[in-house]
N, C-alpha and C positions, 0 to 999 in steps of 0.2 A: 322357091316362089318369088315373083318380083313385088312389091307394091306398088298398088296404083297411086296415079295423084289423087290427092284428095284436098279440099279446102278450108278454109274460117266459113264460116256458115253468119255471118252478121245479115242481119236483115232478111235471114230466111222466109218471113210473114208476107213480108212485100215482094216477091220475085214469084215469079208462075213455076212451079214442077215444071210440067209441061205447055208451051205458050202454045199448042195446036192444040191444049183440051182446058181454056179457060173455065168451064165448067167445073173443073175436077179442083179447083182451087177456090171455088167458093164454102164459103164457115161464117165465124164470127166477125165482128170487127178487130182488130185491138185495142180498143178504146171501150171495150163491150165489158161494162160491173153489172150483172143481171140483177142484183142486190143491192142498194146504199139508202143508209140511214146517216143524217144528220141533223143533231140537237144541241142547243143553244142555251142556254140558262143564266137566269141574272138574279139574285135573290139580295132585298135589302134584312139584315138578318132582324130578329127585334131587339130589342132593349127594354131596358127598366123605364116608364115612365116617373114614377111616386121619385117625387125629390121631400117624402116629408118631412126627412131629419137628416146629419150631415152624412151621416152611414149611408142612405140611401142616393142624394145627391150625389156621394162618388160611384156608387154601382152603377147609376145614370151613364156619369161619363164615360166610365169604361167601357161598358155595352154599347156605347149608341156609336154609331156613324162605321159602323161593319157593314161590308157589300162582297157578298161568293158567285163567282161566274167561271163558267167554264163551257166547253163546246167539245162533245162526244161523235166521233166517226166510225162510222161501221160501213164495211162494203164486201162484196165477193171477189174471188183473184181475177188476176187479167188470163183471157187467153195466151197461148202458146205454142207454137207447132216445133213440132220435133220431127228434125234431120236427121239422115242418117251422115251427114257430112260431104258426101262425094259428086261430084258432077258423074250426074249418073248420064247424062244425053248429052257432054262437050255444050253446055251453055258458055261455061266462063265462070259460074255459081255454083255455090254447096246448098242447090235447091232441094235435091230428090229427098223424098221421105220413104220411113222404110215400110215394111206389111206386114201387116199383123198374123204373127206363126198360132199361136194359144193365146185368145184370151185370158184365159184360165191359170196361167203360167206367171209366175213371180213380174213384177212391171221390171224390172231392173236386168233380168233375163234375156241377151242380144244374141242372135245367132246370124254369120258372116256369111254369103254362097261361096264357096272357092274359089269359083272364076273370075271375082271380081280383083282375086291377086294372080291371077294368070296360070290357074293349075289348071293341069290338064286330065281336067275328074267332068264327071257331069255334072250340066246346068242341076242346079239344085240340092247339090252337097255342100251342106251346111255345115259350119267349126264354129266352135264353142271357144269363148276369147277367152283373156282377157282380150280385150278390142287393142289394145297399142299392140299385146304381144302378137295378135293376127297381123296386124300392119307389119311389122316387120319380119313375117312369114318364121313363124317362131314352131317350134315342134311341139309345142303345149297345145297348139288348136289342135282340135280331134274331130271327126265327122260326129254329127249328134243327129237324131229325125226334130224335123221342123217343128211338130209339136213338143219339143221340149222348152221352145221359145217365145217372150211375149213381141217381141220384135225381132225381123227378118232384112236385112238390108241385102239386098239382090245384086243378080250380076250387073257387069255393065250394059249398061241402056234399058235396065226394068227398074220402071217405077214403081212403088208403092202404093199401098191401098190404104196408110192412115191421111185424113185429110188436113187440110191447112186449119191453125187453131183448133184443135179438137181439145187440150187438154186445158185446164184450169187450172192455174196457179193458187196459192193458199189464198185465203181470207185477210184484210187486215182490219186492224182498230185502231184507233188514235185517241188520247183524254186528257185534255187541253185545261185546266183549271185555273183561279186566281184568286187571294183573297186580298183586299185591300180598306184598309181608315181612314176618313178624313176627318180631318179637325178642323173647325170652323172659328176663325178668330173676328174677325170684323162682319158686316153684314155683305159683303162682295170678298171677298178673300179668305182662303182656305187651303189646306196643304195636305195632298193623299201619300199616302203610303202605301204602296204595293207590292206584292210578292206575284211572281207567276211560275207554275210549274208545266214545263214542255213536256208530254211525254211523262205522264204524274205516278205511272204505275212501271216504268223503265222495262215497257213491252215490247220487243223486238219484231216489228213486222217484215216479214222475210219480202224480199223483192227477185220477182221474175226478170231475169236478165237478158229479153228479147233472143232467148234462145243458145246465146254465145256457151254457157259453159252448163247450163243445168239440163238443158232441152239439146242436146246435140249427143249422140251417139258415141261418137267420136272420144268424148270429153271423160277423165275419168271423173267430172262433178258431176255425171247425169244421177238425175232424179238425187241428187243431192244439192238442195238449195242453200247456200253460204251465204249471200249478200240479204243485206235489210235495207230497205227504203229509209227510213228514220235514223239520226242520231243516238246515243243513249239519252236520259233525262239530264233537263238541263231547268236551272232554277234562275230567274233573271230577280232581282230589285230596282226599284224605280222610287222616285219624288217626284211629286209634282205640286209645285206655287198655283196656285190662279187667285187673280185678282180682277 
């Protein structure tokens, strides 16, 4: 068997499957969070008022001039569309997406048509990869029936029946926190103390990768998402004068 050419898939969202069935390319946006929450918070905490003896006086000062804020994010994942990799109609682009064999069937489950590495089987004989080892016409793919699979990448020049952005990346959250002192020495001048913590609870929001390595067929990351949008936790200190 030979292999076909196949492509990088970047920007698969933005490019039509098919540019004679602009219809079949409508979905979500990518810019589409069906969910998001954002809250804010600023809390002066209390303090000891009673300065009646000198025990209480210092509990005063200790307590008093504390302030906790922080800002909570919550939202739904971004859409996604998944390629099967291949210029399936000679655009120039890794547009074509593949069709759905079994829904019912493992998500991670891909099955290859023959034809599309030049076998001379019929349209519709499907091989069970691994997918790089089909690429390179490997004796490990075996004929399988279509229902054994939850995605079908077809021969050349048949498109697929999943649509653009159909799939939903995870969820993320974010919790932004700060607590900080000031001490007050003259009637116009004061000095805060701050702490802020990035990222307070060191929660990894995983990030959708426009498709490149999680959403592509192709890739051995599909439906394995590696990358996070976020840093790990990060803890800053600050001073601030004002006068």
């Amino acid at each position: 068997m030979m292999a076909r050419r196949y492509l990088s898939n970047t920007g698969v969202s933005s490019v039509s499957q098919n540019i004679f069935n602009q219809k079949g390319d409508y979905g979500l946006s990518a810019y589409d969070r069906r969910h998001r929450f954002v809250g804010t918070y600023i809390w002066d905490l209390p303090y000891l008022h009673n300065e009646g003896n000198m025990g209480m006086k210092v509990l005063s000062q200790v307590t008093r001039g504390w302030q906790w804020a922080g800002t909570v994010t919550a939202q739904t994942g971004a859409p996604e569309t998944i390629s099967d990799g291949f210029d399936a109609i000679g655009t120039g682009r890794a547009s074509a997406r593949p069709s759905i064999g079994n829904a019912s069937a493992p998500f991670n489950s891909i099955g290859i048509d023959a034809t599309q590495f030049g076998a001379n089987v019929p349209v519709g004989t499907v091989f069970l990869g691994p997918i790089q080892a089909c690429l390179n016409g490997s004796p490990s793919c075996v004929p399988q029936p279509a229902s054994n699979f939850h995605f079908i990448i077809g021969g050349p020049g048949v498109l697929g029946n999943v649509g653009r952005n159909t799939f939903v990346g995870p969820g993320q959250w974010f919790y932004n926190t700060s607590v900080q002192r000031t001490f007050k020495f003259l009637e116009r001048q004061s000095l805060t103390l701050r702490v802020e913590f990035f990222d307070a609870f060191n929660h990894p929001n995983l990030f959708t990768d426009g498709g490149v390595n999680s959403f592509s067929l192709l890739s051995p990351n599909f439906d394995n998402i590696t990358s996070t949008i976020n840093d790990n936790r990060q803890i800053k200190f600050w001073l601030k004068y004002a006068f």
